[in-house]
N, C-alpha and C positions, 0 to 999 in steps of 0.2 A: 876730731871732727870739727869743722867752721861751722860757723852759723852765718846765713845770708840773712841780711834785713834794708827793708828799702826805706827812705824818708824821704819828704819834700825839698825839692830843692829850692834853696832857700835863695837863688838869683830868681827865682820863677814871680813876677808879681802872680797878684789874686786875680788880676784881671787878665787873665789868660787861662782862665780855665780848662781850654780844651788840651793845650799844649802840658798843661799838670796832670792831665788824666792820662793823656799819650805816655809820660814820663813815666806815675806811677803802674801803667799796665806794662813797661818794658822792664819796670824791675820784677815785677812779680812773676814774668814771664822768665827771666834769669833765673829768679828761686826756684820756677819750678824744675828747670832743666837743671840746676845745681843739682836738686834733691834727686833727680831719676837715680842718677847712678848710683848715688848712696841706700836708694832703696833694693835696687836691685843686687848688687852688692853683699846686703844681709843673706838671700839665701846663695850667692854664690859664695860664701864666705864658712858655708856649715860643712865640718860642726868646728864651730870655736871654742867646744867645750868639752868637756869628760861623758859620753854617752854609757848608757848602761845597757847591757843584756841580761832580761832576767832568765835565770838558768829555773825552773820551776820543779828542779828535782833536785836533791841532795848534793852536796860537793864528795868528789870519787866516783861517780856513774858516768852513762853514758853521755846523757844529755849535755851533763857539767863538763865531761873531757871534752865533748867537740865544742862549746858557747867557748870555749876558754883558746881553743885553736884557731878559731873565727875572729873572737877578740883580736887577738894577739896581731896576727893576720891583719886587721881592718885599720889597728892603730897604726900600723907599721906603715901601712902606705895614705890613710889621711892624716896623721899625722897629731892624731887627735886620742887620749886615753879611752882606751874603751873597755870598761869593767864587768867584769862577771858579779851579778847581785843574787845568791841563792834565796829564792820565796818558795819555801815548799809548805807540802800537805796538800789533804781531800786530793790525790792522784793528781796532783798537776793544778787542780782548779784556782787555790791561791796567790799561784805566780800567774795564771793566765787572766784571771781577775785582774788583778793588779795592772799589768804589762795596757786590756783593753782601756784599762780608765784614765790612763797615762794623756796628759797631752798630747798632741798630735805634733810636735816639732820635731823628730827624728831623734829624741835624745832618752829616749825607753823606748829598747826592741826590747822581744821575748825569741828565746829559742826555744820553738813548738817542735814537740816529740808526737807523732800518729800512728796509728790512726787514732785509738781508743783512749789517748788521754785527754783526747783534746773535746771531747764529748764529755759535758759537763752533767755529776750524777742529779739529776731530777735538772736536768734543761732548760724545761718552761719555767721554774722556778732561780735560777741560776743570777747572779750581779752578774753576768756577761755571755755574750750569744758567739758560739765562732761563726757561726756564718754572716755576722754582721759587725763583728767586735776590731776586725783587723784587717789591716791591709798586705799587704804581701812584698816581701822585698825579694825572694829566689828561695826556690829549692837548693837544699845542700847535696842530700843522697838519702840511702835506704840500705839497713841493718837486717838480713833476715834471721827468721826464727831458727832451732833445730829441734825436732823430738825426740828423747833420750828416753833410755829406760834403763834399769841395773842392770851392772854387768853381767850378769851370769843370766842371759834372758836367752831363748832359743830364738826371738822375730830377727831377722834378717835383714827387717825394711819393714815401712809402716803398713804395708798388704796383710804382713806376718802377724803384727801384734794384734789387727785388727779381728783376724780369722782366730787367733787365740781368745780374744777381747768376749766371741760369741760362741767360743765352743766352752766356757770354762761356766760351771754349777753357780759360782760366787762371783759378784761384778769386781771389777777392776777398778782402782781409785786412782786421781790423778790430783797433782797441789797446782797452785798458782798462787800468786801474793795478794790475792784477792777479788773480788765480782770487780769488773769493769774494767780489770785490766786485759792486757793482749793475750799474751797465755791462756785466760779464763778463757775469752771467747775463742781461744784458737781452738781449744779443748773442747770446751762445749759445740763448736761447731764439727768437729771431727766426730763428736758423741749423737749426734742429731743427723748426719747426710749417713755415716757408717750404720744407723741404727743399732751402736753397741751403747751397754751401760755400764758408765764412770761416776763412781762416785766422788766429785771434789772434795778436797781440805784445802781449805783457806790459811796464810802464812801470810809472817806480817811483813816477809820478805825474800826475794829469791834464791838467798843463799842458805835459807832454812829448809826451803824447797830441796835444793839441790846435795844437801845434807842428810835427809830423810831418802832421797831416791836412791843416794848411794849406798844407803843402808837394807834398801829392799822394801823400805816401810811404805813406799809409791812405786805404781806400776810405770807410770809417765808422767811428763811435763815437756812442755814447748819454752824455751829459752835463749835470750838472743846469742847470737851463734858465740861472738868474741866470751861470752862469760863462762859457754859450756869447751870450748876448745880444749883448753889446760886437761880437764879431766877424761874428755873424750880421748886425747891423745896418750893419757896416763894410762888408761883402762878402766878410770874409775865408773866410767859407765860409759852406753854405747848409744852412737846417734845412730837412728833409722831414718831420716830424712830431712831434707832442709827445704826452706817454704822460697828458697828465691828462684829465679826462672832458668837460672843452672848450675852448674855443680859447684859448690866451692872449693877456689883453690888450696883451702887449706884442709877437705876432707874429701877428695874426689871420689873414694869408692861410696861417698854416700849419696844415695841417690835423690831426686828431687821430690815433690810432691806432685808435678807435674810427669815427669815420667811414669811415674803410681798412680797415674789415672786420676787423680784428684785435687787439679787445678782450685777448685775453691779455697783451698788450707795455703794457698800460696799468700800468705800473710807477712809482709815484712814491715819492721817498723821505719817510719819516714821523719826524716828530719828538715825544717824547714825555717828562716828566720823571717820574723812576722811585726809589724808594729802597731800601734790602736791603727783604726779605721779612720779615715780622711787625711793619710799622710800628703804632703803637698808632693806632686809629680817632681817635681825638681828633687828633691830630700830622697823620693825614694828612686830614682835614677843614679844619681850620687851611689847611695849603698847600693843596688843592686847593681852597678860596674864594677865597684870597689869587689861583692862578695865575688862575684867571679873572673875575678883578677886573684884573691883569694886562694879559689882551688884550684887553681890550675899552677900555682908553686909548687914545685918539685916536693921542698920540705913540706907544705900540707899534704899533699897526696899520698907521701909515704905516712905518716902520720894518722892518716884516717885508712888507710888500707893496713895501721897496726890494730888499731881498732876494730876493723872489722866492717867501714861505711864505705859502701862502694857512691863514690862522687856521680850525682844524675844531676848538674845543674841546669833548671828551668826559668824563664822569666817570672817577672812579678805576676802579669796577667795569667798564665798557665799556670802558675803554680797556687792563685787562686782559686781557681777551676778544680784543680783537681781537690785541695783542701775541700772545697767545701762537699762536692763529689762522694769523696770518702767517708768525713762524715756523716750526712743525708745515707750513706749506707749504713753504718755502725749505730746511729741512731735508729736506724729500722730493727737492726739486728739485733740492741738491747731490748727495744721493745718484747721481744720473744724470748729471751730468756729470762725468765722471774727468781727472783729467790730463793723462793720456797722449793723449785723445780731444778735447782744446779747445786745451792750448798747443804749440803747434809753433815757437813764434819767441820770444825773450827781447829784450830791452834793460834 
């Protein structure tokens, strides 16, 4: 980069002041036209550096498989490293923490996992607000749930275990990896519209969940589909429904929760890439053509339909809309379910 700089000119006498002043306003009029471009420049220029995504869940999940396909993806055609940073813990809140307090230059995104992680526990009290924390670069897609129960179970579909749920002396118990996550409230909301009683256990992770069900030790659990597939397909236990709006191709005799009459359990988790709040319109144009340039590769599509994420890409605008939507729900909906009134069992 130059630098412009103007002096007097030194044929100019003193006694012509006005022609010295003409002089020095036509260099600094040069300066400033030199500088436009170089100003403008900088954001056409981003990113000129290594951006980061923080993945806010464990490296091997879900979250972290798709931030790392996105990366890969985003580098490849800006041309610029784009890293996966894992900040876990408190269900998500440390990496989303993080991600809102970020600068606002485009060089911390977070890939936000919903609905229910993104709802920070005790809110009003929380380092960072989603409905105010972040700005929106696209929707990627949405993973739905499936409800399982052990193999040797006589429900047919979730009508079956529910009508079993109320005719049986002793309640029925169901795991989740704990309060606030999706599972729990899928559960607890199934336990609440069904008017049946489930007694939760708390697990410090889904594959302990899924360990225990297979063993008989749990009546049910809701799980994102790609995790319970292997075993459904095995026999190790049996799916009675899936929460997305139609059949999945990879279990078609299972039926939905919408053909079951009970569109409200149609709960799928959403994935979405987000960065702090006040991103400059330029920066977030840039990535959000770049993300959906993205998914529409052959190789990402195959990719995320190994996984299990059927691709719904949205604008930045929309796809704020509906983040904050979701949440203002899930926040009502914690509101109602207390404590004291879903966990009765630990592990």
């Amino acid at each position: 980069m130059t630098k412009s700089s103007s002096c007097p000119d030194p044929e100019v006498p003193a006694l012509f002041p006005l022609r010295r002043s003409l002089v020095a306003g036509a260099a600094f009029a040069t300066l400033a036209l030199a500088m436009a471009p170089l100003q403008s420049a900088g954001a056409a220029t981003y990113p000129d550096r290594p951006v980061t995504i923080v993945s806010a869940f464990p490296a091997g999940g879900i979250v972290d498989a798709i931030a790392r396909r996105i990366a890969q993806g985003m580098s490849d055609r800006l041309k610029t490293s784009f890293v996966v940073e894992n900040r876990t813990g408190a269900a998500g809140s440390i990496g989303y923490s993080y991600a809102s307090r970020a600068k606002a230059d485009g060089y911390t995104l977070v890939l936000a996992s919903g609905p229910t992680t993104m709802v920070p526990p005790g809110a009003t009290a929380s380092s960072w607000n989603p409905m105010t924390g972040f700005s929106a670069i696209g929707m990627i897609g949405t993973i739905p749930q499936a409800f399982v129960v052990p193999p040797k179970t006589s429900s047919r579909d979730l009508r079956d275990f529910v009508k079993s749920a109320k005719g049986e002396a002793t309640h029925f118990n169901y795991g989740s990896p704990g309060i606030g996550t999706t599972p729990f409230f899928t559960l607890e909301l199934l336990k609440k519209q069904q008017g049946i009683a489930l007694t939760h256990v708390s697990y410090r992770g889904q594959p302990d969940v899924m360990i225990d069900l297979m063993r008989g030790d749990l009546n049910i659990t809701a799980v994102t589909l790609p995790l319970v597939l292997p075993n459904v397909q095995t026999g190790k236990m049996t799916a009675i429904a899936v929460t997305s709006q139609t059949r999945s191709p990879s279990l078609p005799d299972v039926p939905t929760v919408h053909e079951l009459g009970m569109p409200e359990l149609g709960i799928s988790n959403w994935f979405a890439l987000l960065g702090p709040a006040n991103l400059p319109p330029d920066i977030v144009n840039t990535l959000s053509k770049t993300l959906g340039e993205v998914l529409k590769a052959p190789q990402i599509q195959a990719d995320m339909k190994e996984i299990g994420l059927l691709i719904q890409p949205i604008p930045p605008a929309e796809t704020m809309d509906f983040v904050k939507s979701d949440i203002a729900r899930w926040t009502a909906m914690m509101a109602n379910f207390g404590e004291a009134d879903s966990q009765q069992a630990k592990k």
